[in-house]
C-alpha positions in Angstrom: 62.8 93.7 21.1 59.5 91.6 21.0 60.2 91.2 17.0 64.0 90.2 18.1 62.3 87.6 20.4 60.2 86.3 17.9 62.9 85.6 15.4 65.4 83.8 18.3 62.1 81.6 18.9 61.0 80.7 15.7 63.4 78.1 14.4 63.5 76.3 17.9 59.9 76.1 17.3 59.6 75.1 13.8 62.4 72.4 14.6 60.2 70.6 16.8 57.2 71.0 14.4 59.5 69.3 12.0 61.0 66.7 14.1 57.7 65.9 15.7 54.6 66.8 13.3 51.5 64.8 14.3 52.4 64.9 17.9 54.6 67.0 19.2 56.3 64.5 21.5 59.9 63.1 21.8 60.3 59.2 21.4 57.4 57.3 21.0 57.2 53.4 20.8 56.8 52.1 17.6 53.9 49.7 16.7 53.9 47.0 14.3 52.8 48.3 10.7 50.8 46.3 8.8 52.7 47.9 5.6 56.1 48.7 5.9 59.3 48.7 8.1 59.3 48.5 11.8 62.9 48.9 13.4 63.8 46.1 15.4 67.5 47.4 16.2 69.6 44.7 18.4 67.0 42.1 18.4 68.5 38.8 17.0 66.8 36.6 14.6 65.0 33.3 15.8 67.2 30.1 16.4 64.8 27.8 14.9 63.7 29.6 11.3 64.0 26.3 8.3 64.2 27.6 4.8 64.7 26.0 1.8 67.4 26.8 -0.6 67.3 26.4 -4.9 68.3 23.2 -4.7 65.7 21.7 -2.2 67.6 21.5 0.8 66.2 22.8 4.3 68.7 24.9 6.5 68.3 26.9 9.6 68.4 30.7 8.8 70.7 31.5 12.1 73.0 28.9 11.2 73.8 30.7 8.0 74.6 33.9 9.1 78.1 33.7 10.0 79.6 36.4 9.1 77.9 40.3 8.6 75.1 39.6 6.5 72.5 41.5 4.1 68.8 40.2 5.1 66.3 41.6 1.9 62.1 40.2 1.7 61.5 40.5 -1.8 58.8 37.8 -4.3 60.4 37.0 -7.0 57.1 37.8 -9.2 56.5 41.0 -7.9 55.7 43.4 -10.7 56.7 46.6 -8.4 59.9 47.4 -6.7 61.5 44.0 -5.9 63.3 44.3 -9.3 64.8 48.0 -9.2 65.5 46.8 -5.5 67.3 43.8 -6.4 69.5 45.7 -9.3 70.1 48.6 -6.9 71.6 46.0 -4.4 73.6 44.7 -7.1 75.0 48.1 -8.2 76.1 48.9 -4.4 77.8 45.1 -4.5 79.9 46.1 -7.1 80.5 49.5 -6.1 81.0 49.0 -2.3 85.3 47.9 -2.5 83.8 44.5 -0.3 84.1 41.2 -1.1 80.7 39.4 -1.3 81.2 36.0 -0.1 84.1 37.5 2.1 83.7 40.1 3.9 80.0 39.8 3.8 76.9 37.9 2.6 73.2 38.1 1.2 70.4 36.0 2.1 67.4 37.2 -0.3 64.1 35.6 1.2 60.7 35.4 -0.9 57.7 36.2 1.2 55.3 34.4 -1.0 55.4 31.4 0.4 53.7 29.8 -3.2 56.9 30.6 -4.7 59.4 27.6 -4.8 62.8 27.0 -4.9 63.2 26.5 -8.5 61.8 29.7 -9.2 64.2 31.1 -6.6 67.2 29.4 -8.3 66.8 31.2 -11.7 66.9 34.6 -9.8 70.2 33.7 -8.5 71.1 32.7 -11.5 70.5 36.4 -12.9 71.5 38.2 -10.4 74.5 37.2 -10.0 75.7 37.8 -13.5 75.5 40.9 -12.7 77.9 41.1 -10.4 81.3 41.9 -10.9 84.4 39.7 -9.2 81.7 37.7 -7.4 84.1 35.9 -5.3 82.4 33.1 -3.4 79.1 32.5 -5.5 77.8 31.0 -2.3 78.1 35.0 -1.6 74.1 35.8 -2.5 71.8 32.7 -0.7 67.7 33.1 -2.3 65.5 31.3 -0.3 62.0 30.1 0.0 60.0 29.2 2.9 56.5 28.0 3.9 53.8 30.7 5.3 54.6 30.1 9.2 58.4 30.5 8.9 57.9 33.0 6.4 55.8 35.3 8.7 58.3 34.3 11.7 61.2 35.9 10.2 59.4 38.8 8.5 58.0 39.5 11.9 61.1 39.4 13.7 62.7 41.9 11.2 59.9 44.5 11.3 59.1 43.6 7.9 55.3 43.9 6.8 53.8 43.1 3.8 49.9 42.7 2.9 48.5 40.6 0.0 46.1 43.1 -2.6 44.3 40.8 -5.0 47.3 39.3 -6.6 50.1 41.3 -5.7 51.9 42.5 -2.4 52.1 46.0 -0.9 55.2 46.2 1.1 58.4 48.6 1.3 62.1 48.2 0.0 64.7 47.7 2.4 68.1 45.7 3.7 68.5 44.8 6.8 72.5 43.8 8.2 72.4 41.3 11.1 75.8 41.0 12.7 77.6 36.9 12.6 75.4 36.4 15.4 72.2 37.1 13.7 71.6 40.6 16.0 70.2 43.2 13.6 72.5 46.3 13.7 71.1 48.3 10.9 68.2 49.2 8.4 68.6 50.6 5.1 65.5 51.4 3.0 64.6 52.6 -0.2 65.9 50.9 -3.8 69.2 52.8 -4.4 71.7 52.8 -2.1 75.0 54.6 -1.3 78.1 52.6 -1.7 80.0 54.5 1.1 77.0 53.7 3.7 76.8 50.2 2.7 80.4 49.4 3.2 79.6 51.2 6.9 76.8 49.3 7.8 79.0 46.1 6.9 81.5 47.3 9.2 79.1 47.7 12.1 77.9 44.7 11.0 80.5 42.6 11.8 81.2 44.6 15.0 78.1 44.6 16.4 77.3 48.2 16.3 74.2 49.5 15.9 72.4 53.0 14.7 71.3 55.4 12.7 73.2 56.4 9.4 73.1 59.1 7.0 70.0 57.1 5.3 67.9 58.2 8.3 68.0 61.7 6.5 67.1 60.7 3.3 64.4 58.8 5.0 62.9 61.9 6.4 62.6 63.1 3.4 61.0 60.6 1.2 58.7 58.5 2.5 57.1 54.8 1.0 53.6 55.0 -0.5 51.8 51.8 -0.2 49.5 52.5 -2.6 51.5 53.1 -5.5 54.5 50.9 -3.9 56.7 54.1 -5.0 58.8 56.5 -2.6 57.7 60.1 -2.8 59.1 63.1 -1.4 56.8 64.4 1.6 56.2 67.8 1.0 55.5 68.6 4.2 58.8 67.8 5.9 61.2 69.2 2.4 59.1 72.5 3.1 59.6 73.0 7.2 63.2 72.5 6.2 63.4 75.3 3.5 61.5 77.7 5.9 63.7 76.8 8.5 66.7 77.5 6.5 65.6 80.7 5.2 64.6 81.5 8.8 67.9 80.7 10.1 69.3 83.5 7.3 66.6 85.9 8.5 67.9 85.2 12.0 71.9 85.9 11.1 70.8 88.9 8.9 68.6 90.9 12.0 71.7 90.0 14.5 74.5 91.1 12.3 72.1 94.2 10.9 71.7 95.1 14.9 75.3 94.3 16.0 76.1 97.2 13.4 74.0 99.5 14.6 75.0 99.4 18.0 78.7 99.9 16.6 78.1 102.9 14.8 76.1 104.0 18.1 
């Protein structure tokens, strides 16, 4: 019986060692990180954010977003993920069955604010060759900004990045604001899944917002700084297998039992 006990208790334990490993506690406000991707679900982005586009005009961020809209930080130099980032994005455009420049939009934003809109042009340029029935090429906006609206808007979105010498530390992500600029979902990594985009555009454009299926990938991968690569934490992958396997344990001793009192 005490064995019996032990088995009906482990997984309910191990679940919340899994769900909760450093503290053990339900929901806990999220601070800032100085690194990485703080979810500021349903806030709205500032009124007042100016930006510069390729061809040196200044525009107000919030006035652009008018329809459901793809927010990605990137530098155009960066040397790390921007660039898988930026082609995975593209992949998911011409995979999703949406319309860029229709049923949704991109604004790409460099967070070095020492890059300048020229440089910011020729990315557009080559990014959108690779996409496929672009539609409106107004679809994908790249702009550039100085450091104080550069750190407004970052700030606002939970995005943090650190300058290392001469390069950034910082994570991989989109993030959909709804047409009135309220931020409805988060996507992270470099890759993403074509049916989960087109959803998150959806919400989008109704004003939904949640998690996705993307919050269990995220649990199990998680964004090293250091090497500015996303690694599979070990930790979390094996709670789940010895979960699992307890689960079967479980089913096995029950069904095993239930026999035994039959033929009793």
């Amino acid at each position: 019986m005490k064995i019996a006990a032990f088995w009906l208790a482990l997984p309910a334990m191990l679940a919340v060692l899994l769900l909760n490993p450093v503290t053990g506690c339900a929901a806990i406000p999220q601070k800032p990180l100085e690194v990485g991707i703080t979810e500021h679900l349903d806030s709205v982005i500032p009124a007042d954010i100016i930006l510069t586009e390729p061809d040196g005009k200044q525009v107000n961020l919030k006035q652009l977003v008018n329809k459901p809209t793809i927010l990605n930080f990137v530098y155009f130099r960066c040397p790390g993920i921007c660039s898988p980032l930026m082609n995975g994005l593209a992949e998911v455009v011409n995979n999703s069955g949406l319309e860029l420049g229709k049923d949704y939009q991109i604004i790409t934003i460099s967070f070095d604010s020492r890059e300048g809109s020229e440089l910011a042009g020729k990315k557009r340029e080559n990014y959108l060759k690779k996409i496929r029935n672009a539609g409106d090429s107004t679809g994908w906006i790249f702009l550039t900004g100085d450091s104080l609206n550069i750190q407004r808007i970052t700030q606002s979105a939970g995005f943090g990045f650190k300058l290392v010498g001469t390069e950034y530390m910082h994570e991989g992500a989109l993030i959909f604001l709804s047409p009135e600029g309220k931020i409805t979902r988060y996507l992270k990594g470099i890759s993403f899944l074509p049916f989960e985009f087109k959803l998150a555009v959806i919400e989008a454009s109704q004003g939904k917002s949640g998690a996705t299926v993307g919050k269990v990938i995220q649990f199990c991968f998680s964004y090293d700084p250091g090497s500015q690569h996303y690694v599979m934490d070990i930790t979390k992958v094996s709670a789940i297998v010895i979960l699992f396997f307890a689960l079967v344990l479980l089913a096995y001793l029950l069904i095993k039992s239930r026999k035994k009192n039959i033929t009793h």
